[in-house]
C-alpha positions as CSV (number, residue, x, y, z in Angstrom):
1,X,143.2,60.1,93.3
2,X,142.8,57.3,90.5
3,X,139.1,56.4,91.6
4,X,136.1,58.3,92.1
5,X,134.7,58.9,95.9
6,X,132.0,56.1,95.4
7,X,134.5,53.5,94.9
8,X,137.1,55.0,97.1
9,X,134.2,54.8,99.7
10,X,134.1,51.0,98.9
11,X,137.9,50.4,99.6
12,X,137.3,52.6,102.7
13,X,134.4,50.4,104.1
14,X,136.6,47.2,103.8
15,X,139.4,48.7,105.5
16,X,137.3,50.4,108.0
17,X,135.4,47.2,109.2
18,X,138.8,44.9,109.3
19,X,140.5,47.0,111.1
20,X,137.3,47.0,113.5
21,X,137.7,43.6,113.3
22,X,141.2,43.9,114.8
23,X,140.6,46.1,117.1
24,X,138.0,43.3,118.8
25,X,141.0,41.3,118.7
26,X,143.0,43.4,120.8
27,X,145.2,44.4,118.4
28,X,144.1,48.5,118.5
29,X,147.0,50.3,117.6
30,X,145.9,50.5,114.0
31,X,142.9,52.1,114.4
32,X,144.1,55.7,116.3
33,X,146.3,56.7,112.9
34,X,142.9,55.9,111.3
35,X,141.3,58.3,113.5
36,X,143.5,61.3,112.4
37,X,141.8,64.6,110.3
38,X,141.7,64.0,106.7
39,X,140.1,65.8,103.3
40,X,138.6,62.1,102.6
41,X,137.6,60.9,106.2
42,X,135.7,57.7,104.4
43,X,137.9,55.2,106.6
44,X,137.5,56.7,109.7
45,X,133.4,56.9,109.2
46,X,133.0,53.3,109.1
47,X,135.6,52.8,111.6
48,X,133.6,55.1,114.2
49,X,130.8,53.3,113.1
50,X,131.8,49.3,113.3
51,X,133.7,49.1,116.8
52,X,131.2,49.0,119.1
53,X,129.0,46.6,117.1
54,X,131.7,44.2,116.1
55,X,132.7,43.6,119.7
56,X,135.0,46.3,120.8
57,X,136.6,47.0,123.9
58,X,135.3,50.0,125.5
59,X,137.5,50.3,128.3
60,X,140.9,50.5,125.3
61,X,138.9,53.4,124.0
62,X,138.8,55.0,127.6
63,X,142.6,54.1,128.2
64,X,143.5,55.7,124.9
65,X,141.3,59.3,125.2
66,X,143.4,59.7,128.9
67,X,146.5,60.1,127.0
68,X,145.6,60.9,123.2
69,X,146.2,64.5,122.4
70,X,145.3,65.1,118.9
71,X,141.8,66.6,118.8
72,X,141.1,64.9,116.1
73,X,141.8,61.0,117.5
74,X,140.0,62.7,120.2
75,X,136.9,63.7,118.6
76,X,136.6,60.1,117.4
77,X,136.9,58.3,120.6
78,X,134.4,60.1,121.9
79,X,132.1,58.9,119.1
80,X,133.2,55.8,118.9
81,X,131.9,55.1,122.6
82,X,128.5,55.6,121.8
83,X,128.4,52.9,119.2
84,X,128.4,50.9,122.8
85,X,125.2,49.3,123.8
86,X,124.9,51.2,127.1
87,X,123.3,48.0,128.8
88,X,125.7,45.9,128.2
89,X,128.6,47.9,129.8
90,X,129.7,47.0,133.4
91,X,129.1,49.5,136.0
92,X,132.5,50.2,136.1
93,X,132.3,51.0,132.4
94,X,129.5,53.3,132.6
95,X,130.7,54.8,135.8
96,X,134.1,55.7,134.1
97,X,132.3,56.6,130.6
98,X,130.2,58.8,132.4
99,X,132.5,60.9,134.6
100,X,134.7,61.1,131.3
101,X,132.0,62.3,128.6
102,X,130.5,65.1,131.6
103,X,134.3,66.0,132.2
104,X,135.1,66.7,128.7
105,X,131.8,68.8,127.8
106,X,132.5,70.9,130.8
107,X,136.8,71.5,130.3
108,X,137.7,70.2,126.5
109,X,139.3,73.3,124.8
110,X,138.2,71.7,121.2
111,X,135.0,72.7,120.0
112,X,134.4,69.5,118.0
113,X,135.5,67.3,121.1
114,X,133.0,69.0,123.1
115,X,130.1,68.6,120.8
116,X,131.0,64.8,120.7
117,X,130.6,64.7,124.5
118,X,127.2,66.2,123.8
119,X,126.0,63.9,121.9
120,X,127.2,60.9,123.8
121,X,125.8,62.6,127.3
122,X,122.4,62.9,124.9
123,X,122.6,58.9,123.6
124,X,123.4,58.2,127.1
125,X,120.0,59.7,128.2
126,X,122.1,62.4,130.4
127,X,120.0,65.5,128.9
128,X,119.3,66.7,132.3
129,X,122.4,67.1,133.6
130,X,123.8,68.7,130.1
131,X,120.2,71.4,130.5
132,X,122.0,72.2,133.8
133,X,125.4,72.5,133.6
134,X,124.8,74.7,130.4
135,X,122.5,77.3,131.5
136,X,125.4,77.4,134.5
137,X,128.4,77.7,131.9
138,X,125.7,80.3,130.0
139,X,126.6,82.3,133.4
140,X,130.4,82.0,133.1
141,X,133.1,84.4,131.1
142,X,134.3,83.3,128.1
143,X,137.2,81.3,128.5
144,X,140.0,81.8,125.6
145,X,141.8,78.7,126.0
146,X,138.4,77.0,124.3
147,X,137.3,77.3,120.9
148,X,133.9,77.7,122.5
149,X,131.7,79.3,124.9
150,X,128.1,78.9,126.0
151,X,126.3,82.8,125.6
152,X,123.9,84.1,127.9
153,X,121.3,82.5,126.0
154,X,122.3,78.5,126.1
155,X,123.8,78.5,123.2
156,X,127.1,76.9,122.3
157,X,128.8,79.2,119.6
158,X,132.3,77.5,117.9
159,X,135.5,79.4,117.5
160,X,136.7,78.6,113.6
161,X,139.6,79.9,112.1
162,X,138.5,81.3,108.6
163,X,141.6,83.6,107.7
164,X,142.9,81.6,105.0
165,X,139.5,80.8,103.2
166,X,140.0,84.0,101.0
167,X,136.3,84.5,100.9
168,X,136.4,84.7,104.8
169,X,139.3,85.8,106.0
170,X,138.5,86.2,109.9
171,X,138.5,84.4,113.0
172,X,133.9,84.1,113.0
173,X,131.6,82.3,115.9
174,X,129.0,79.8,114.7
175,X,126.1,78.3,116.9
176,X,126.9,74.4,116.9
177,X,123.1,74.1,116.9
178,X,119.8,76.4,115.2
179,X,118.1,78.5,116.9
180,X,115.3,76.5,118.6
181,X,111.4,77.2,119.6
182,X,112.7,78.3,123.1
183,X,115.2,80.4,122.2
184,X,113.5,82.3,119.6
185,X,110.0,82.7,121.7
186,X,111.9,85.0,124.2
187,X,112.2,87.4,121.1
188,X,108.6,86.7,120.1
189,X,106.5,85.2,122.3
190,X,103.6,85.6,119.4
191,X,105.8,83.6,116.7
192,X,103.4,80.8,114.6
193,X,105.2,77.8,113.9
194,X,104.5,74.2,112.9
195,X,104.2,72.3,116.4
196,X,103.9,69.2,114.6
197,X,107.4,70.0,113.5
198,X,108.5,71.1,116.3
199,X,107.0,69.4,119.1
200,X,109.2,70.0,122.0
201,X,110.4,73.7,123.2
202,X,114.1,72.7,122.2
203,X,113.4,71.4,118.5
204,X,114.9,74.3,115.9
205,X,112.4,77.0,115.2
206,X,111.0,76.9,111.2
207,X,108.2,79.4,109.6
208,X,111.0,82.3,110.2
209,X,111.8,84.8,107.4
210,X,115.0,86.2,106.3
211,X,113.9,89.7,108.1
212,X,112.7,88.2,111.3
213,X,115.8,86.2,111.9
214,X,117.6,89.4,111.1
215,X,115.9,91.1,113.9
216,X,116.2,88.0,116.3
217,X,119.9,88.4,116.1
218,X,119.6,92.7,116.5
219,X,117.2,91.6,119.9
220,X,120.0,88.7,121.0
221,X,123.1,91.8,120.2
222,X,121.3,94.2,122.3
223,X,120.2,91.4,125.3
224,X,124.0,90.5,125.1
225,X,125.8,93.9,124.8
226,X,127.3,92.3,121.9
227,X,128.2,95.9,119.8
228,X,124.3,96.0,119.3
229,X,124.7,99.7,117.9
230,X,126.5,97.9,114.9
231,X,124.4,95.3,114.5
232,X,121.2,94.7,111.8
233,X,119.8,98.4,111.2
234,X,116.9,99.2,113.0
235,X,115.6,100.6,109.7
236,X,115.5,97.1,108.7
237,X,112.1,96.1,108.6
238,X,109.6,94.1,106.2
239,X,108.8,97.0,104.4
240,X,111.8,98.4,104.0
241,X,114.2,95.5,102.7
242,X,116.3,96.7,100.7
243,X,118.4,98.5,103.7
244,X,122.3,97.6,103.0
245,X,123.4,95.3,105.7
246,X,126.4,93.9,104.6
247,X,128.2,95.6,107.3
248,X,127.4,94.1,110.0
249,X,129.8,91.2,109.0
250,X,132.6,93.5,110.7
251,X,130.9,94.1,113.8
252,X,131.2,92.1,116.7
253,X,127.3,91.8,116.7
254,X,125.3,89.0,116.4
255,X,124.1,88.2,112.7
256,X,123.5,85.4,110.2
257,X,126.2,83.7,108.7
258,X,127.8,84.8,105.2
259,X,127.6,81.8,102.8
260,X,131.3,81.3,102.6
261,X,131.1,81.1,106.7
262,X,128.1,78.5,106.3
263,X,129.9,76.2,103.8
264,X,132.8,76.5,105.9
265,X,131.7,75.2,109.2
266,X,129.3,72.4,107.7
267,X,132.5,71.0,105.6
268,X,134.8,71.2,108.7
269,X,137.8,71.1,106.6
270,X,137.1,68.1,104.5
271,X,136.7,68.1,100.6
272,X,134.7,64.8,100.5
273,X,130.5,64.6,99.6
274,X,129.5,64.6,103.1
275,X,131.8,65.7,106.1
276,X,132.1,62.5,107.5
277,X,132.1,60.5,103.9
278,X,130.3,59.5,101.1
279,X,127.7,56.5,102.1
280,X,124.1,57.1,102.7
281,X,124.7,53.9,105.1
282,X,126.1,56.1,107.5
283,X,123.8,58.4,107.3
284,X,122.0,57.5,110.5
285,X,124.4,58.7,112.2
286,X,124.8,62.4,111.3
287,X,121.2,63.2,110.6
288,X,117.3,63.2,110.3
289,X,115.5,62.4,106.9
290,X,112.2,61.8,105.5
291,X,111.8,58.0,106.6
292,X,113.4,58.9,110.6
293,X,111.6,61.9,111.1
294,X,108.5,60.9,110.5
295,X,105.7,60.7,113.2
296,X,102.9,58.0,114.0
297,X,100.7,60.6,111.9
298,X,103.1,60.5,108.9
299,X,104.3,63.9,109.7
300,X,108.0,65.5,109.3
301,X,109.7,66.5,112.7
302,X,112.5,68.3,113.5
303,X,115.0,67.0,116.7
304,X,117.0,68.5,119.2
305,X,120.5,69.7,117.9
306,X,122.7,66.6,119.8
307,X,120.6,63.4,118.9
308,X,123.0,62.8,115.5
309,X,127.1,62.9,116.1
310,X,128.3,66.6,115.0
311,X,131.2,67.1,112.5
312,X,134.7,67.6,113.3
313,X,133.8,71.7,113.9
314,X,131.3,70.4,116.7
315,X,128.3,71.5,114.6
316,X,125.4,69.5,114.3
317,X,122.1,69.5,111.9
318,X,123.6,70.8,108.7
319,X,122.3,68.0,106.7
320,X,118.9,67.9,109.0
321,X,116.6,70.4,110.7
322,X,115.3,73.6,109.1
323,X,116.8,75.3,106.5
324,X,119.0,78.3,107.9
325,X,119.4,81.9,106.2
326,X,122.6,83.7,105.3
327,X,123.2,87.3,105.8
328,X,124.0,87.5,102.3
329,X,123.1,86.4,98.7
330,X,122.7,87.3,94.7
331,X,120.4,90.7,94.0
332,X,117.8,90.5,96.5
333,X,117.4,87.0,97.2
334,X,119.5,85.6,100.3
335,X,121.2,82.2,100.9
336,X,119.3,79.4,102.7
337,X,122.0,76.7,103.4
338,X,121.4,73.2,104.6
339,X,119.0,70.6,104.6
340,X,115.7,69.8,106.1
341,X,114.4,66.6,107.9
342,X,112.1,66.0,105.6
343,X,114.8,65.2,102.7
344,X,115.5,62.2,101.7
345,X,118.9,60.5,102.8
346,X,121.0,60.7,99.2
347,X,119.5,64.2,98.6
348,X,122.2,65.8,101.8
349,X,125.9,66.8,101.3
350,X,127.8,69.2,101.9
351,X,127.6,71.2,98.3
352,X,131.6,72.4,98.2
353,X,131.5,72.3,94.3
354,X,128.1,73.8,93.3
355,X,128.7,77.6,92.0
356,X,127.0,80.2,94.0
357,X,124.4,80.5,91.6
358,X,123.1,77.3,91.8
359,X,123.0,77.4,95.4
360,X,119.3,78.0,97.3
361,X,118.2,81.8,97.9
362,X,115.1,83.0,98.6
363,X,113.3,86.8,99.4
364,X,113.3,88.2,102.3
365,X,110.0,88.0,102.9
366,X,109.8,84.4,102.2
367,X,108.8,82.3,104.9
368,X,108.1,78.7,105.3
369,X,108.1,75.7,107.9
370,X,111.2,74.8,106.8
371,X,112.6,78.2,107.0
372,X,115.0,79.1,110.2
373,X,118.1,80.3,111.4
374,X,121.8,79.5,113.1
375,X,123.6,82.7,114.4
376,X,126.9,84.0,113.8
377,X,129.5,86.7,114.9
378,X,133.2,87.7,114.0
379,X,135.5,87.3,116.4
380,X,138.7,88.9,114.5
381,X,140.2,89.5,112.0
C-alpha cells in the first residue's frame, strides 16, 4: 500500500521471474499460492508469462490442474501451458495437453477456465475442432452447473455475479467475445464494413451504430425466444431515438450492456490498471495494438476473439477490437467502452477510476469502423 502500482509492478516482476526460476528447478510449490485471485494480480502476470520460457516443466503443470480446485490456480495453469513451445513438447506432452485443454472447454463449470482452454486450443492451432464442437454445444440446453453456455448463435455468453456491485445488482450474461462479421450478417446481410479491418468472417464487426446494434440484439431476442416482446422497442428506430429504453435491463432479452455491467466484466474483480497488471510488457499477451495489428499495407485489423489470453471472467478483447456500445449513457449520448486495435499499447486499461463523465459516449447515430457491439442479458436478480 506504501508504493504506487508502477513500482509495485517492479517488485512483482522480480518475484514473478525467480519464482519461475524455481519452478525450472523443480521446486513448484511456490508458484500455485502465486496463482490465487488477487485485486493486484501483478505477480501472477509475469509468473504466467516466464515459466514456459525459462524452462518449465509442462508435464508438473498437467499433474497439478488434475487435482487443483481453485478456479483461479486453474485459470492460470491453463495459461501458463501455452507459454510452451508446442514443438518442443513430446508427443506424450501434446497428446495429454491436448485431450486436457479440449476436455476442459467442453465440461469446466468456470467461465474464465473455459475461455483459457479457448485460447490455448486457438495457440495450439485447434480452431477447427473448437468451430465444431461449439456450433454442437450452440445445440445443447443450458447447463446450470456452468457459468456459461454457448446460444443458438455460437456465442459463448458468461454467467457473473453482479449483486453486490450496487450499480448492478443482478446475476447479468456477457458475450466473452464481440459480435463478429458472421454473426452480425445473419441480421443484415447488406451491412458495409471495413474488410480491411475485418478480413475474415469471424473478426468482430465495426461501422455499427448505437441503433443498429440495438436492433441486432431485438432480431437475436426474437431468433432465440429470449422474452423478445420485452426487448429493444420496435419503435426504436433512427428517426425516432429518443424512445426510452432503459427497461429492457430487467428483461430477460438480449441487449447491450449497462456501463456498470461493462466495467465490471472487463476488470474481473481486480482494482489494478489493467486486469492482469500494470506493464505494457505483458501486453502481448492480452491484446492487439497499433504496431501488432497492422497489415503488409500498413492497415489496422481486427482478430478473432481467442488469439490473446482472456481475463479471469473468461472475456477477451476489452483492451483490443472495436469499440463496443452500452445500452446506456449521459443525455443522449451512449457509452462506448473499450479499446480498439488500432491504440497504442500504454493508451489500454481498464478505466475503474475515471468518473462517468469522462468516460467515451457518443450519438446514436454515430457510426464508425471502430464502432461495434458485445451483447448482454440478465439472468436474475
Amino acid at each position: 500500500p506504501d508504493l504506487s502500482e508502477s513500482e509495485f509492478d517492479k517488485q512483482a516482476r522480480r518475484r514473478g521471474v525467480a519464482t519461475a526460476l524455481l519452478h525450472r528447478l523443480n521446486q513448484p510449490e511456490s508458484t500455485w499460492p502465486l496463482f490465487r485471485k488477487k485485486k493486484w494480480p501483478h505477480t501472477r502476470g509475469y509468473l504466467i508469462n516466464r515459466i514456459g520460457p525459462l524452462g518449465g516443466d509442462f508435464s508438473v503443470l498437467l499433474s497439478r490442474f488434475a487435482r487443483e480446485t481453485d478456479p483461479a490456480v486453474r485459470r492460470a495453469l491453463m495459461l501458463t501451458m501455452g507459454g510452451f513451445d508446442w514443438s518442443e513438447l513430446s508427443k506424450t506432452a501434446q497428446s495429454e495437453g491436448l485431450l486436457l485443454a479440449k476436455d476442459t472447454f467442453r465440461n469446466e463449470p468456470d467461465v474464465g477456465t473455459h475461455s483459457a482452454a479457448q485460447w490455448l486450443l486457438m495457440q495450439w492451432n485447434e480452431t477447427k475442432w473448437l468451430k465444431e464442437e461449439i456450433s454442437l454445444q450452440s445445440g445443447l440446453a443450458r447447463d446450470p452447473r456452468k457459468s456459461w453456455f454457448i446460444n443458438g448463435e455460437g456465442q459463448t455468453m458468461a454467467i457473473l455475479d453482479g449483486r453486490q456491485d450496487p450499480e448492478i445488482g443482478r446475476v447479468f450474461a456477457i458475450g466473452t467475445g464481440e459480435v463478429t462479421v458472421e454473426q452480425f450478417q445473419r441480421f443484415d446481410p447488406e451491412h458495409e464494413y471495413y474488410e480491411e479491418r475485418s478480413p475474415t468472417p469471424d473478426c468482430p464487426v465495426g461501422l455499427v451504430d448505437w441503433i443498429r446494434a440495438a436492433r441486432y440484439c431485438g432480431w437475436l431476442s426474437r431468433e432465440l425466444e429470449a422474452d423478445p416482446d420485452n426487448g429493444y422497442p420496435a419503435s426504436l428506430t433512427a428517426n425516432n431515438f429518443k424512445v426510452p429504453a432503459e427497461s429492457v435491463v430487467e428483461s430477460g432479452a438480449y441487449r447491450l450492456p449497462t456501463f456498470a455491467e461493462w466495467r465490471f466484466a472487463c476488470a474481473a474483480l481486480t482494482t489494478s490498471h489493467r486486469y492482469y497488471g500494470y506493464s505494457d510488457s505483458l501486453g502481448d499477451d492480452y491484446f492487439w495494438y497499433y504496431e501488432t495489428s497492422l497489415t503488409k499495407d500498413r492497415n489496422n485489423r481486427y482478430h478473432p476473439a481467442g488469439t490473446k489470453m482472456p481475463n479471469d471472467f473468461g472475456i477477451f478483447s476489452t483492451y483490443d477490437g472495436v469499440r463496443e456500445w452500452c445500452t446506456d449513457g449521459l443525455r443522449l449520448r451512449r457509452f462506448v467502452m473499450g479499446y480498439a486495435s488500432s491504440g497504442y499499447v500504454d493508451r489500454a486499461h481498464t478505466r475503474l477510476n475515471l468518473p462517468k463523465i469522462d468516460e467515451p459516449a457518443d450519438l446514436p447515430l454515430a457510426s464508425n469502423g471502430y464502432y461495434g457491439l458485445r451483447v448482454a442479458m440478465t439472468m436474475s436478480k
